[in-house]
C-alpha positions as CSV (number, residue, x, y, z in Angstrom):
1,X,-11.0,14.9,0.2
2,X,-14.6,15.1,-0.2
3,X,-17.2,14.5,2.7
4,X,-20.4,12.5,2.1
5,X,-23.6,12.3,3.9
6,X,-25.4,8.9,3.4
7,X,-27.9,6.7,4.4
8,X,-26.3,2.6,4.7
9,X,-27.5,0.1,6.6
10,X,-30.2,2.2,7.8
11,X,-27.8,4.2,10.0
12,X,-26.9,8.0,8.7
13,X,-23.3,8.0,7.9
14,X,-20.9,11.4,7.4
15,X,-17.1,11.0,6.3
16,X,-14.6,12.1,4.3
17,X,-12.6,10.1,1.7
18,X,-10.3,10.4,-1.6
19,X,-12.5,8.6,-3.0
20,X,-15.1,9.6,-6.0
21,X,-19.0,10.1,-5.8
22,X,-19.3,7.2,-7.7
23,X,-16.8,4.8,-5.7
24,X,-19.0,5.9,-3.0
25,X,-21.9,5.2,-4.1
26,X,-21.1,1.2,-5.9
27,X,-19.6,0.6,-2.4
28,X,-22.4,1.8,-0.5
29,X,-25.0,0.2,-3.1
30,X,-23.1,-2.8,-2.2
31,X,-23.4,-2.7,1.5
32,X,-27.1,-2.4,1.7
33,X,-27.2,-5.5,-1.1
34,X,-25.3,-7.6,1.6
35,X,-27.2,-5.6,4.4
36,X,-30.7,-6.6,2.8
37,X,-29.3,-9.8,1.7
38,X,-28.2,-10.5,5.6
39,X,-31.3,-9.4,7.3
40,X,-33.0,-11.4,5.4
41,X,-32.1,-14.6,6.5
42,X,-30.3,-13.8,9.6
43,X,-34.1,-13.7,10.8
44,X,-34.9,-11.7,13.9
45,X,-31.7,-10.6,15.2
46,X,-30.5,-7.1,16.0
47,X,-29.2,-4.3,13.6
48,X,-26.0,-4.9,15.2
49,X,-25.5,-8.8,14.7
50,X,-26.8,-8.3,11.2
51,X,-24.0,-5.9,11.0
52,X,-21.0,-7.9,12.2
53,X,-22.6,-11.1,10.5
54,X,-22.0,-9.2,7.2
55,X,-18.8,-7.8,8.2
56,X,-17.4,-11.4,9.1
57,X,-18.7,-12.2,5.6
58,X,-16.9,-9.1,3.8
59,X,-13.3,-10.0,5.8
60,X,-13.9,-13.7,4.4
61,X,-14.3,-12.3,0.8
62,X,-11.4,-9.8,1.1
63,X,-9.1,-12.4,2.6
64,X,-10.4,-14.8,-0.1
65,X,-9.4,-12.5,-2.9
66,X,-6.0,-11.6,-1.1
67,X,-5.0,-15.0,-1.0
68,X,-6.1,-15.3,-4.9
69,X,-4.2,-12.4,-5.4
70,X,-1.2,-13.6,-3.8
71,X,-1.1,-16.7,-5.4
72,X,-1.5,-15.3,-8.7
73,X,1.3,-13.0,-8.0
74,X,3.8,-15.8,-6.9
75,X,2.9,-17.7,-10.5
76,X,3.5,-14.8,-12.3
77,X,6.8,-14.5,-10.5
78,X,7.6,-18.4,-11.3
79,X,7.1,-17.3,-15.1
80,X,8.7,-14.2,-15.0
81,X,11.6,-16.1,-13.4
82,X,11.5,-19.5,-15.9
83,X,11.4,-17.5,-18.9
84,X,14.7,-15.6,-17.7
85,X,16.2,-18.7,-16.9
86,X,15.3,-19.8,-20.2
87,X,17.2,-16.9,-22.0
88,X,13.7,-15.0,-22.5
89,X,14.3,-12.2,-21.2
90,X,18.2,-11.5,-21.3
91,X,19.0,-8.1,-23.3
92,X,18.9,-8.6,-27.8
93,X,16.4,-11.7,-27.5
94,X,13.1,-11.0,-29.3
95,X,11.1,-10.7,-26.8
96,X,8.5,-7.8,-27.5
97,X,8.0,-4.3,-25.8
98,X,6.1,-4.5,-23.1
99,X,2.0,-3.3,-23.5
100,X,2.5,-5.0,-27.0
């Protein structure tokens, strides 16, 4: 694990993570984005409203794109589950390698 030292959100941050130098640094380009973004038009409030108004917005994208995710998922499993219905994908049809 490597520890980090940075500046987001105008608070100084040290942690450690698995995670790359340059994971680090897209997410924490993307904070201060949506932290700039937020203070912007959240107009006079504190640091720490600003905060949890961009955190409420970050939870709605993640549970946004789970839910995509999810749904995706089940529709590939509907295929996956029509085409071996079908015959598709029993053992000696043509069906090609996978990655091909």
């Amino acid at each position: 694990m490597e520890s980090y030292q940075l500046d987001v959100c105008d608070l100084k941050l040290a942690f450690r993570t698995a995670a790359g130098p340059e994971r680090v640094e897209r997410a924490r380009c993307y904070v201060d984005e949506i932290y700039a973004q937020m203070k912007a038009y959240g107009g006079p409030l504190g640091k720490d409203k600003v905060l949890v108004m961009m955190l409420i917005s970050l939870a709605d994208d993640f549970l946004q794109l789970r839910e995509q995710h999810s749904r995706a998922d089940g529709r590939l499993d509907e295929l996956l589950q029509s085409l071996k219905e079908s015959g598709m994908g029993s053992e000696g049809d043509e069906m090609p390698p996978e990655g091909k």
